[in-house]
SEKOL-431495 format. One record per residue (C-alpha): residue in one letter; residue number from 0; x, y, z. Coordinates in Angstrom, 2 decimals, decimal comma. Layout:
{type=A | seq=NUM | xx=X | yy=Y | zz=Z}
...
//
This chain:
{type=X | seq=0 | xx=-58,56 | yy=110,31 | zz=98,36}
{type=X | seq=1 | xx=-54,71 | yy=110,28 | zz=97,90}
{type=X | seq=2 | xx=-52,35 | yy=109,00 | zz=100,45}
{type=X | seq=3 | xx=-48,83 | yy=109,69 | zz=99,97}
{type=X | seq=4 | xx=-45,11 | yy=109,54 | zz=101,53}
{type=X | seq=5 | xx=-41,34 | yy=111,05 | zz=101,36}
{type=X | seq=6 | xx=-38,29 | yy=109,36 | zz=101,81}
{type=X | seq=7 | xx=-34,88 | yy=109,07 | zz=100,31}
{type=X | seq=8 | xx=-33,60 | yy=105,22 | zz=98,95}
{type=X | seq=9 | xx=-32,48 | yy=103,88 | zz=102,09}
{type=X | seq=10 | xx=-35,84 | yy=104,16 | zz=104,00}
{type=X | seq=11 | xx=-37,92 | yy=102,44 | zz=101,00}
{type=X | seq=12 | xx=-38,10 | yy=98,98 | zz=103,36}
{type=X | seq=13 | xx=-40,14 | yy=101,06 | zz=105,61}
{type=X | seq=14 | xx=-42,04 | yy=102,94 | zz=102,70}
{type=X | seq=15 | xx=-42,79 | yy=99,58 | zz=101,49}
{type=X | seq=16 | xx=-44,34 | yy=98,44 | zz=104,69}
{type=X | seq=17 | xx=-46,18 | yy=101,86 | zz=105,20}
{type=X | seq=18 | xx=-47,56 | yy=101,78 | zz=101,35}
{type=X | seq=19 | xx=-48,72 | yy=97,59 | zz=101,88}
{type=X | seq=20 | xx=-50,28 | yy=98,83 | zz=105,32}
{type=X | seq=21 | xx=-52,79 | yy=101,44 | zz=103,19}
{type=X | seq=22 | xx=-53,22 | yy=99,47 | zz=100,61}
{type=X | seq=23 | xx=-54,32 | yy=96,40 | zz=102,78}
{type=X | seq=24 | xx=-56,94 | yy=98,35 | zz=104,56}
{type=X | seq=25 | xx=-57,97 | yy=101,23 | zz=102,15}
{type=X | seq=26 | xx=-58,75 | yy=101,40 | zz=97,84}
{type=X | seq=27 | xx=-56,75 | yy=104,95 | zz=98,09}
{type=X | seq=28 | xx=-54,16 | yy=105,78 | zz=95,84}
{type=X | seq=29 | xx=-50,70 | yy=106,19 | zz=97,46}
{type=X | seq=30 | xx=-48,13 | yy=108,33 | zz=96,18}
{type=X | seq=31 | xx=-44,08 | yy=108,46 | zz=96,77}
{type=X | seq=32 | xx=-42,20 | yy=111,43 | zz=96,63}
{type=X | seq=33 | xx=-38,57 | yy=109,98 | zz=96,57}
{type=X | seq=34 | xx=-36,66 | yy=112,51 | zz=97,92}
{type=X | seq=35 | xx=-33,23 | yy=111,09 | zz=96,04}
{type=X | seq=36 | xx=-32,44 | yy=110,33 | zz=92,42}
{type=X | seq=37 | xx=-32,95 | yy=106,93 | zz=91,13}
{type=X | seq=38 | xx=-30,93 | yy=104,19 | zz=91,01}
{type=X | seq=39 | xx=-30,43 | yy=101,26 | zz=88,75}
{type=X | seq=40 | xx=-29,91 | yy=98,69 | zz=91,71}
{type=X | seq=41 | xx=-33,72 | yy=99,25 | zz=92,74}
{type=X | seq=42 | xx=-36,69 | yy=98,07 | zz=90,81}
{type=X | seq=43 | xx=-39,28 | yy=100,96 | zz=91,82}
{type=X | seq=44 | xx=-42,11 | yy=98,60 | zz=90,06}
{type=X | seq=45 | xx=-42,01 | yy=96,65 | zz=92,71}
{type=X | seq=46 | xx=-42,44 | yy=99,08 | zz=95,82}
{type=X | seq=47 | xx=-46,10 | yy=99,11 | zz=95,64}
{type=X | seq=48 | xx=-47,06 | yy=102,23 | zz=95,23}
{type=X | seq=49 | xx=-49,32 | yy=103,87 | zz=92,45}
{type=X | seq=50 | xx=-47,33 | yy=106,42 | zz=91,28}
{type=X | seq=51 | xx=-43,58 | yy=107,51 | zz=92,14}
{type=X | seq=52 | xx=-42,36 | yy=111,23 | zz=91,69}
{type=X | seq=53 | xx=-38,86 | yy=112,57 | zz=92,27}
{type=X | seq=54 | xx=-38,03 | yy=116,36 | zz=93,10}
{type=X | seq=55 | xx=-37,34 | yy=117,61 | zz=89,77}
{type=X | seq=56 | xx=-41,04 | yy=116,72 | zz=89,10}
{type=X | seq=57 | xx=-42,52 | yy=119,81 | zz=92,04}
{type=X | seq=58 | xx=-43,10 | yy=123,12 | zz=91,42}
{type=X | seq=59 | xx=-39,55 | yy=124,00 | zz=94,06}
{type=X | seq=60 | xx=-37,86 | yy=127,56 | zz=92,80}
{type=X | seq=61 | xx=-34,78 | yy=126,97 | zz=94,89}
{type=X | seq=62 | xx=-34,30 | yy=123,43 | zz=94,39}
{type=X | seq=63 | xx=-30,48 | yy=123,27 | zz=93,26}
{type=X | seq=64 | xx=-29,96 | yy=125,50 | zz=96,12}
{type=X | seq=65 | xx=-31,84 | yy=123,01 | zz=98,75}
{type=X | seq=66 | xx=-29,46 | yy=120,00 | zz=97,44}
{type=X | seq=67 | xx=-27,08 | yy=122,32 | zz=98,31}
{type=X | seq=68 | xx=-28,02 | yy=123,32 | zz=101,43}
{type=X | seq=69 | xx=-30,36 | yy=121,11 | zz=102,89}
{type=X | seq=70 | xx=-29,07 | yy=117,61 | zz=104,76}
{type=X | seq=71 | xx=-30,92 | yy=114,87 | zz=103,87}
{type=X | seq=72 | xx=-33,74 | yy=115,49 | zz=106,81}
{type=X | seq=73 | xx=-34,22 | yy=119,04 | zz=106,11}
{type=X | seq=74 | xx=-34,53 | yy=118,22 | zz=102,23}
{type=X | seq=75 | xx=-37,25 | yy=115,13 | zz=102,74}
{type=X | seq=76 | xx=-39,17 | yy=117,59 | zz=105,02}
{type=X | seq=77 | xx=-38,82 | yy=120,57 | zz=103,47}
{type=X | seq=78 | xx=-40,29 | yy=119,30 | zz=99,85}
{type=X | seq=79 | xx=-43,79 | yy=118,28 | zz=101,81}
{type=X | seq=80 | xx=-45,48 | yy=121,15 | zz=100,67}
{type=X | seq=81 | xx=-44,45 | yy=120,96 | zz=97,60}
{type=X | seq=82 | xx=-46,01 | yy=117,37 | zz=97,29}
{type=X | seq=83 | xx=-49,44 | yy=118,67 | zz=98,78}
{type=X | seq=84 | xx=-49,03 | yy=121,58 | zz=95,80}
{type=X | seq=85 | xx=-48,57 | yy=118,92 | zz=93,37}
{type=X | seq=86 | xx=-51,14 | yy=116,66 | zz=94,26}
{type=X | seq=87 | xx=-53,80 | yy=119,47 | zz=94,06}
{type=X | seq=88 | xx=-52,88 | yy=120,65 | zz=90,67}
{type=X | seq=89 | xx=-52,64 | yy=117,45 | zz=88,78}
{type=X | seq=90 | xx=-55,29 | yy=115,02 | zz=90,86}
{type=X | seq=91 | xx=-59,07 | yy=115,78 | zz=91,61}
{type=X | seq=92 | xx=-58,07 | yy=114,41 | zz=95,00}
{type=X | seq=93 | xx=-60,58 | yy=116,21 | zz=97,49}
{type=X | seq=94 | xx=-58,63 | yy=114,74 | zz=100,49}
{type=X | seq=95 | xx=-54,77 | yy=114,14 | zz=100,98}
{type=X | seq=96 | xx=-53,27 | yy=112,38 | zz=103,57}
{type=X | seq=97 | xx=-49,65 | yy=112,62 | zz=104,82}
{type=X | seq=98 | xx=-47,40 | yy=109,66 | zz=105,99}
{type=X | seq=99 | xx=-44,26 | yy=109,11 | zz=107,08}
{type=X | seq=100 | xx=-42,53 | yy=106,26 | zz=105,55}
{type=X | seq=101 | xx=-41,60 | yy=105,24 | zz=109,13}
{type=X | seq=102 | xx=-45,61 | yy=104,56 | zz=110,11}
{type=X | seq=103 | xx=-47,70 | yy=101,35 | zz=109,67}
{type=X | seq=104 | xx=-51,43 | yy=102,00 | zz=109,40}
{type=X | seq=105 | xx=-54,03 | yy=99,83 | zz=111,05}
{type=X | seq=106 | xx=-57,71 | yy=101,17 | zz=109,89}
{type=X | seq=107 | xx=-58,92 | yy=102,31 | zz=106,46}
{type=X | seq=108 | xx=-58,54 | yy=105,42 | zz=105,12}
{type=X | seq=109 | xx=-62,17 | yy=105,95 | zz=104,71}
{type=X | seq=110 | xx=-62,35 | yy=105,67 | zz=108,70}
{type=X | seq=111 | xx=-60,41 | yy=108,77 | zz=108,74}
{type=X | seq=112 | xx=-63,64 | yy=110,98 | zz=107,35}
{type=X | seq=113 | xx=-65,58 | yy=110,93 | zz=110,67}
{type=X | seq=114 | xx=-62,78 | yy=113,41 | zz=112,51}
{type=X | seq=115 | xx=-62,73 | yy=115,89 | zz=109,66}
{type=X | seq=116 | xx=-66,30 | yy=118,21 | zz=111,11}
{type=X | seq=117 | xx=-65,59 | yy=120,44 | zz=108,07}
{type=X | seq=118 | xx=-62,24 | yy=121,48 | zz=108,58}
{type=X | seq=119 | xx=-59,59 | yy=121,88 | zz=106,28}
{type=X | seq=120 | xx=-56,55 | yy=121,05 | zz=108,06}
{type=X | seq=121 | xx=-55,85 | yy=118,20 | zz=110,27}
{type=X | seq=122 | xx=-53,44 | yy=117,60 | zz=112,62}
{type=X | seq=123 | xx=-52,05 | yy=115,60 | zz=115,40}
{type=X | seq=124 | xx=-50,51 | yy=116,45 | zz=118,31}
{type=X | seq=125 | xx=-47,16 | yy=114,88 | zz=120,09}
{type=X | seq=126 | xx=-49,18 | yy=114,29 | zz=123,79}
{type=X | seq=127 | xx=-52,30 | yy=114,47 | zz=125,12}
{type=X | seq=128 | xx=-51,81 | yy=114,27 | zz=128,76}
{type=X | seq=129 | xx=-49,12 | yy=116,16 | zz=130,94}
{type=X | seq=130 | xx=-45,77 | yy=113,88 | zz=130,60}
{type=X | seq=131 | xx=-44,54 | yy=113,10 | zz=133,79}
{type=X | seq=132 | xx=-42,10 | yy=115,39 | zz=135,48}
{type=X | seq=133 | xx=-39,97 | yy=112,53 | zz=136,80}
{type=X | seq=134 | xx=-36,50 | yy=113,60 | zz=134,81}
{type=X | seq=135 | xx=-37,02 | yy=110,60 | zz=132,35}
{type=X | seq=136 | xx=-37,01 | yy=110,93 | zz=128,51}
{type=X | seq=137 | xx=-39,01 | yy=112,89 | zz=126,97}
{type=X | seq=138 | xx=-40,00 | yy=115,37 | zz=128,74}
{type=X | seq=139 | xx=-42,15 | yy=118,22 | zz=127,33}
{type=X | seq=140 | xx=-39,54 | yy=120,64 | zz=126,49}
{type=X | seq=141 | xx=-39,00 | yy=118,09 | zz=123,94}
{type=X | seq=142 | xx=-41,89 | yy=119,76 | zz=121,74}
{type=X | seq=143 | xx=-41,47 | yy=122,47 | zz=123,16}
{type=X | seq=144 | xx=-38,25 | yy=122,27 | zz=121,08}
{type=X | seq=145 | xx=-39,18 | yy=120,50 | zz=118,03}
{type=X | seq=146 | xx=-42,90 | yy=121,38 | zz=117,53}
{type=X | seq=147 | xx=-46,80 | yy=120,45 | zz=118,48}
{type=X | seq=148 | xx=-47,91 | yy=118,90 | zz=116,08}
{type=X | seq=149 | xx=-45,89 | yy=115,79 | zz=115,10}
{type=X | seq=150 | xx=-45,45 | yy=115,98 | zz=110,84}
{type=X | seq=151 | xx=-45,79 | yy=112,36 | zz=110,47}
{type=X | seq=152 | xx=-49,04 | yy=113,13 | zz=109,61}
{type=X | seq=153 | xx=-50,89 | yy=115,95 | zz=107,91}
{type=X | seq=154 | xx=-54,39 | yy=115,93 | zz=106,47}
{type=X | seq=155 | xx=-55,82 | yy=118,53 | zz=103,90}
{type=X | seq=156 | xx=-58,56 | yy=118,85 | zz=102,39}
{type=X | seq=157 | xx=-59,09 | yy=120,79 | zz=98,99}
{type=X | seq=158 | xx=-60,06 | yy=123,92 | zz=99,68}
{type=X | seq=159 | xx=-59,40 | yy=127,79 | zz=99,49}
{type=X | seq=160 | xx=-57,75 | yy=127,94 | zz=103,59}
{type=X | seq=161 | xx=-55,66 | yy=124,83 | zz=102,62}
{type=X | seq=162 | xx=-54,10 | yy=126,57 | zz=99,59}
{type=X | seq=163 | xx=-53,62 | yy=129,70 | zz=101,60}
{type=X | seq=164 | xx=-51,57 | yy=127,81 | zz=104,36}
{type=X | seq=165 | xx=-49,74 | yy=125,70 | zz=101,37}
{type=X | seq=166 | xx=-48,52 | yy=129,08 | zz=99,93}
{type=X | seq=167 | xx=-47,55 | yy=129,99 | zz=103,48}
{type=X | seq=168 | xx=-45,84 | yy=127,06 | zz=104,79}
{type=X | seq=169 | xx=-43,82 | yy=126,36 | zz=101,32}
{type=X | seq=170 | xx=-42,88 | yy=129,89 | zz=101,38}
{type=X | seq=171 | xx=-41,04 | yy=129,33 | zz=104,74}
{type=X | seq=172 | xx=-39,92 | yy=125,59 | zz=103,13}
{type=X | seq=173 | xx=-37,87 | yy=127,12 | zz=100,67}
{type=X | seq=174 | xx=-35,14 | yy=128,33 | zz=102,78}
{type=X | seq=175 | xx=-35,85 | yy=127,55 | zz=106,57}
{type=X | seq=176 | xx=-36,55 | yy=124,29 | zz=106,72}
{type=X | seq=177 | xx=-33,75 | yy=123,90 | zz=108,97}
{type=X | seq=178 | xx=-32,46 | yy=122,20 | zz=111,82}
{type=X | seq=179 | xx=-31,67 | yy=125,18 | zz=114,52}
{type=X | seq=180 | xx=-33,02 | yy=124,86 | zz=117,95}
{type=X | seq=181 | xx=-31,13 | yy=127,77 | zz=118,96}
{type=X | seq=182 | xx=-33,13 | yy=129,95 | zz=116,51}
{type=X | seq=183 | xx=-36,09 | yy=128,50 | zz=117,07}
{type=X | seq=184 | xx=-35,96 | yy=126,13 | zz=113,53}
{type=X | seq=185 | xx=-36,86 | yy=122,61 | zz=113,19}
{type=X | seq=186 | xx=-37,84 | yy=121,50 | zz=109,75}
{type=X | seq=187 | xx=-41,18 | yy=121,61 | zz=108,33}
{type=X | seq=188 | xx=-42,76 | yy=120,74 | zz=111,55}
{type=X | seq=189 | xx=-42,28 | yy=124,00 | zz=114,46}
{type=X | seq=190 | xx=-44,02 | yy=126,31 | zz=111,67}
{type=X | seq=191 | xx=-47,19 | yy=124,24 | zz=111,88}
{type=X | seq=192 | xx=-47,34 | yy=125,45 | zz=115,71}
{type=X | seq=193 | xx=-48,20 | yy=128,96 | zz=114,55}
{type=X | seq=194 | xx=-51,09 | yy=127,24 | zz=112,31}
{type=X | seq=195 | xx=-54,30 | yy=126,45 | zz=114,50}
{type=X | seq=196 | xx=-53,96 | yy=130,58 | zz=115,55}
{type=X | seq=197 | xx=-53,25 | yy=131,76 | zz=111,83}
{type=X | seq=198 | xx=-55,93 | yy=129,30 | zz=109,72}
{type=X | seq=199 | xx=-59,19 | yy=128,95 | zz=111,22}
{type=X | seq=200 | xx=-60,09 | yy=125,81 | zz=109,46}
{type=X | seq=201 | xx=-58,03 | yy=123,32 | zz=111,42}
{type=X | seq=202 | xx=-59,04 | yy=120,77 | zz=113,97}
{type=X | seq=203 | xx=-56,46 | yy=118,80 | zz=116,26}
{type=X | seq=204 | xx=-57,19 | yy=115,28 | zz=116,58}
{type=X | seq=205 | xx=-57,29 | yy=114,47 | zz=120,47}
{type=X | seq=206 | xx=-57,98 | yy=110,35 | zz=119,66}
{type=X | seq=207 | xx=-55,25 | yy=108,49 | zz=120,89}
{type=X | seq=208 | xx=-55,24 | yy=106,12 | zz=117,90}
{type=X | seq=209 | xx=-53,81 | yy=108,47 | zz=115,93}
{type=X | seq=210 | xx=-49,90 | yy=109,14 | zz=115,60}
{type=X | seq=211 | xx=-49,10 | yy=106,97 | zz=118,68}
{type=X | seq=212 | xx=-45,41 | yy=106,45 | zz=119,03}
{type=X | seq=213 | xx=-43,07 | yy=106,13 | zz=121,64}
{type=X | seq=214 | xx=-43,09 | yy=109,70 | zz=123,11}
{type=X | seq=215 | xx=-46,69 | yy=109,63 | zz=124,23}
{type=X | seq=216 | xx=-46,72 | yy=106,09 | zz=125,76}
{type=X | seq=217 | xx=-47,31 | yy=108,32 | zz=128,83}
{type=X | seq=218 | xx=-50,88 | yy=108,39 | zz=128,07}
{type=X | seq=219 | xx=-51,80 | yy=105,24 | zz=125,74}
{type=X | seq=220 | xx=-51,60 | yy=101,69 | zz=126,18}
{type=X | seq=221 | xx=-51,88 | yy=99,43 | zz=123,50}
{type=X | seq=222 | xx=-52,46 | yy=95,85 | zz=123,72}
{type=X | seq=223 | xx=-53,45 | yy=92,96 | zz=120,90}
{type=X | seq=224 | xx=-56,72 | yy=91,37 | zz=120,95}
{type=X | seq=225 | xx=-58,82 | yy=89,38 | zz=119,35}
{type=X | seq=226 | xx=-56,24 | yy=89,73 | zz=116,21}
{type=X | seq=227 | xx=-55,91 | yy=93,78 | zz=116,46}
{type=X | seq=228 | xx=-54,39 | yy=96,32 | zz=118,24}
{type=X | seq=229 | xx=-56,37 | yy=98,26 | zz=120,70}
{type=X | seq=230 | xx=-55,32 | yy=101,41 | zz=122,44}
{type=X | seq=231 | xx=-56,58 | yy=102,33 | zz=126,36}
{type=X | seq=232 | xx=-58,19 | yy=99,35 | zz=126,49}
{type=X | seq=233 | xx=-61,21 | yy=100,59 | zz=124,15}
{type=X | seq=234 | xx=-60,38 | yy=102,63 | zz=121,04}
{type=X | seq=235 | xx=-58,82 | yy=101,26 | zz=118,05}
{type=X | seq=236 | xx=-55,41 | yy=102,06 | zz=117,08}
{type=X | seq=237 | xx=-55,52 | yy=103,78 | zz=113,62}
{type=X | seq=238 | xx=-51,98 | yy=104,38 | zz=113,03}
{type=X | seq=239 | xx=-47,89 | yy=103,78 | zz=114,84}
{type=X | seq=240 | xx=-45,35 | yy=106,30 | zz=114,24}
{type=X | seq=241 | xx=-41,97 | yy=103,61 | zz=114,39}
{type=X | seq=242 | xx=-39,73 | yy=106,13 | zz=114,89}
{type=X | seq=243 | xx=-36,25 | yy=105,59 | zz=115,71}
{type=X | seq=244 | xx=-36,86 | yy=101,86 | zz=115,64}
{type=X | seq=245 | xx=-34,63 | yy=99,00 | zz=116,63}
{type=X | seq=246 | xx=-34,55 | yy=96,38 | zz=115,05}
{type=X | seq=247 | xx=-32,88 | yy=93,94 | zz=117,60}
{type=X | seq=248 | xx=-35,77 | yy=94,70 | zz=119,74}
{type=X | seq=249 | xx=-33,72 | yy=95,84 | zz=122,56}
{type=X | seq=250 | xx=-34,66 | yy=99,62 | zz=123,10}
{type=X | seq=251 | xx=-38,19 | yy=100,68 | zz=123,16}
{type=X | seq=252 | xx=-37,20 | yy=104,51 | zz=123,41}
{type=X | seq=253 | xx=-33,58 | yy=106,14 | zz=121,62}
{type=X | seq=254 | xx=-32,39 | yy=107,20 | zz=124,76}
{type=X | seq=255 | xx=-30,89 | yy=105,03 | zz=127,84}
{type=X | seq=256 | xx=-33,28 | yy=107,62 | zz=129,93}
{type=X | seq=257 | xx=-36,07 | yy=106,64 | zz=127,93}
{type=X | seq=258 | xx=-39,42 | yy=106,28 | zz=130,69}
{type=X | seq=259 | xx=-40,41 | yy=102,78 | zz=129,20}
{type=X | seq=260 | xx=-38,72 | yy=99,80 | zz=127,97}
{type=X | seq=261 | xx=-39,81 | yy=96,39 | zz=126,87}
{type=X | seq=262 | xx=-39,27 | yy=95,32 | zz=130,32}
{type=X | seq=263 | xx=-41,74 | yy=97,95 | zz=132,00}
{type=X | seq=264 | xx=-43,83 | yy=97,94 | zz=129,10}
{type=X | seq=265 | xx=-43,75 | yy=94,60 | zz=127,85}
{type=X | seq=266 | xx=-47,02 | yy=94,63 | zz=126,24}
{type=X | seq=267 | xx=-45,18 | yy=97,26 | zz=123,36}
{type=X | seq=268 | xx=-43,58 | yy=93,98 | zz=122,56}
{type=X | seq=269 | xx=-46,25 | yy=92,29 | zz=120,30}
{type=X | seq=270 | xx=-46,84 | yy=95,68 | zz=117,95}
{type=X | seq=271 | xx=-42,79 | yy=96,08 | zz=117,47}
{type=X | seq=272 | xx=-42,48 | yy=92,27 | zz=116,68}
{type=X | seq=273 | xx=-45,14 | yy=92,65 | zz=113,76}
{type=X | seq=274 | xx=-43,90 | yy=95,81 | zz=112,91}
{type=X | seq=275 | xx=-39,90 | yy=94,24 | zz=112,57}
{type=X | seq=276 | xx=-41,71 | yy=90,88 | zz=110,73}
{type=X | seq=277 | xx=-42,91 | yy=93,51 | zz=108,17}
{type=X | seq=278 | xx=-39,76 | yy=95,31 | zz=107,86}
{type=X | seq=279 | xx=-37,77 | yy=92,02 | zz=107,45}
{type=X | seq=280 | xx=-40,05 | yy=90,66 | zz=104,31}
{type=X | seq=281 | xx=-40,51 | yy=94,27 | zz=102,67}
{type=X | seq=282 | xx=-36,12 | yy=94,82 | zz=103,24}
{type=X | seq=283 | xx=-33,59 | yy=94,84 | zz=100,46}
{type=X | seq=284 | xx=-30,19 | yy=94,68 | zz=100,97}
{type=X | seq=285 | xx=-30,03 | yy=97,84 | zz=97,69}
{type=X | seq=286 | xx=-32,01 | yy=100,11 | zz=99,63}
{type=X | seq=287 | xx=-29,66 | yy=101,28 | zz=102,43}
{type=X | seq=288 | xx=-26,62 | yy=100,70 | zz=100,23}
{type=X | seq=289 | xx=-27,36 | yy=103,27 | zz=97,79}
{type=X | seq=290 | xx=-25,69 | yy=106,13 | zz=99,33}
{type=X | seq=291 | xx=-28,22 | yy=110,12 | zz=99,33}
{type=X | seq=292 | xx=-28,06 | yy=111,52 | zz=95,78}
{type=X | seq=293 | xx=-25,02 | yy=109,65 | zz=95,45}
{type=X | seq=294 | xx=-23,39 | yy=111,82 | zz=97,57}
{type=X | seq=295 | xx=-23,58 | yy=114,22 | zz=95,56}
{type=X | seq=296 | xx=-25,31 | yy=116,49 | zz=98,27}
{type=X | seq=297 | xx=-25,35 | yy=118,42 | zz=99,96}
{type=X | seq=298 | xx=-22,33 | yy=120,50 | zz=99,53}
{type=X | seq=299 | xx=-19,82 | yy=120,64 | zz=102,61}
{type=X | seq=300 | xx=-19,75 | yy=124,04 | zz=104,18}
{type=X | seq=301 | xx=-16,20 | yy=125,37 | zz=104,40}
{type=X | seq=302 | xx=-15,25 | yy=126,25 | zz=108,13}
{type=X | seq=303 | xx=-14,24 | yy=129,54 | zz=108,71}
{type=X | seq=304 | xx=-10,88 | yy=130,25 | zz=109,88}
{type=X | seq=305 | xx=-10,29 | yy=131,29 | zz=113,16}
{type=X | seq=306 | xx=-9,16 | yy=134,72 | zz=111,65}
{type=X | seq=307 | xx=-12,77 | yy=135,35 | zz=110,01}
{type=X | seq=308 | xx=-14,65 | yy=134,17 | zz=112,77}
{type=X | seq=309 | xx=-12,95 | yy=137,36 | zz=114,93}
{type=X | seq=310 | xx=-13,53 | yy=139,49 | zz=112,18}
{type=X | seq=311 | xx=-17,01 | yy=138,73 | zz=112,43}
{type=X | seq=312 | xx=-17,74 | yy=138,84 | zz=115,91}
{type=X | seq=313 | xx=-15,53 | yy=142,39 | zz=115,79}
{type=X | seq=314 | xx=-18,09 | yy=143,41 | zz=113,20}
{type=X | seq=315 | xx=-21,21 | yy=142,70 | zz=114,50}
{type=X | seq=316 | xx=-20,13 | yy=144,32 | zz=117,87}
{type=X | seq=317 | xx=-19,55 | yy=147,62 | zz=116,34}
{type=X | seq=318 | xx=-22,95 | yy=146,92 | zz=114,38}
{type=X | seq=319 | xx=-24,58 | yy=146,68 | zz=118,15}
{type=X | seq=320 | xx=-22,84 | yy=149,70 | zz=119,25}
{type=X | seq=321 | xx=-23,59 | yy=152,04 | zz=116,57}
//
């Protein structure tokens, strides 16, 4: 069993906390994919994990081009695949488990096996109950939008429909894993709605200790006792997606619309304190200094001129016409 992450320098304090969270609970190995180059300021021996791998290291044909490209969340989503790829070829892992670095995980690894029911692919989904349709933030056109299945988490086990779906998915990777709404793109994660219908093997975890996070707090409740966190006052929690945390504590949801807050839902309180403890030993002041490849990438697209953007717009209306 392999656990593993992605994340560029500046999101290594929460990497660190994710990695120490596994490795607390669990004997698995833990992987990180830095999706960066590597800088002198940061001693990588230290991060905790077993083994660290930068881009250069996958099997990518259109890397240079995805520097290029990609922005820094398209790139750390769009090499995912690539990871899985790797971790196939050159482990005898029989299970691999994906992370976000932005996650802290409660329960062992090994506690994971008992929602597989032979299946090959595992996923989560954003909700499990209707969100309310009060006007407050989020609302389901939110996934709708951006996808399912949340990718801060993706299970796969070795097998012939998991490298079918990994040639599939990386395939689309290489050059659309892109921020669009408008076109219907958003990273790695909207393709994976297509894949309960086009991979048989797949099961969709409906327990709500998995991938809780702020935009299903419509249907979970999670409260400390007796030293760990429960969810709906009987299941365990297994894992917290932290995303878009605060650290001064102050804003339980990104938006000023958000449906809960620490005041409404002060019992949220208790699991961001320990996750912000966590945060606050595991930070370096290097991490979040280092600036993305240097800034190096990606490459600033040049603006068309007003003149160009006609031209186009005359062409593609004779293209209609004709």
């Amino acid at each position: 069993m392999i656990a593993f992450t992605i994340c560029s320098n500046n999101y290594l304090s929460k990497a660190r906390v994710l990695v120490n969270s596994i490795k607390k609970k669990s004997e698995a190995v833990v992987y990180l994919f830095l999706a960066d180059q590597k800088s002198n300021k940061i001693n990588y021996e230290q991060l905790g994990f077993d083994k660290i791998l930068t881009p250069d290291q996958l099997k990518i044909p259109n890397l240079q081009w995805q520097l290029e490209n990609y922005n820094i969340v398209e790139f750390n989503t769009a090499i995912k695949g690539a990871a899985f790829n790797y971790l196939f070829e050159y482990t005898d892992a029989q299970t691999i488990y994906y992370f976000d670095p932005d996650i802290k995980v409660y329960q062992s690894l090994n506690n994971f096996e008992k929602f597989w029911k032979k299946k090959s692919i595992l996923l989560t989904p954003h909700i499990l109950k209707p969100v309310p349709f009060d006007g407050l933030f989020p609302q389901e056109n939110l996934f709708l939008n951006h996808g399912i299945y949340n990718l801060g988490f993706l299970g796969l086990k070795r097998s012939e429909i998991s490298e079918k779906f990994l040639h599939w998915w990386c395939e689309r990777l290489n050059e659309k894993c892109i921020i669009d709404l408008k076109e219907g793109y958003f990273t790695d994660q909207i393709w994976l709605n297509l894949v309960p219908s086009l991979f048989k093997e797949v099961l969709v975890i409906d327990h709500p200790g998995f991938n809780a996070a702020y935009w299903n707090l419509h249907d979970r409740t999670i409260h400390l006792e007796a030293g760990k966190f429960i969810v709906n006052t009987t299941e365990d929690l297994f894992f917290y997606h932290f995303s878009s945390f605060d650290k001064k504590l102050e804003q339980l949801m990104p938006r000023a619309d958000g449906r809960f807050t620490f005041q409404n839902r002060p019992e949220m309180k208790s699991l961001y304190l320990d996750y912000l403890n966590d945060i606050n030993y595991h930070s370096n002041v290097s991490y979040e200094s280092v600036k993305y490849y240097n800034s190096s990438y990606p490459i600033p697209k040049k603006v068309p001129s007003l003149i160009t953007r006609l031209l186009a717009k005359i062409s593609r209306e004779i293209k209609m016409k004709i």
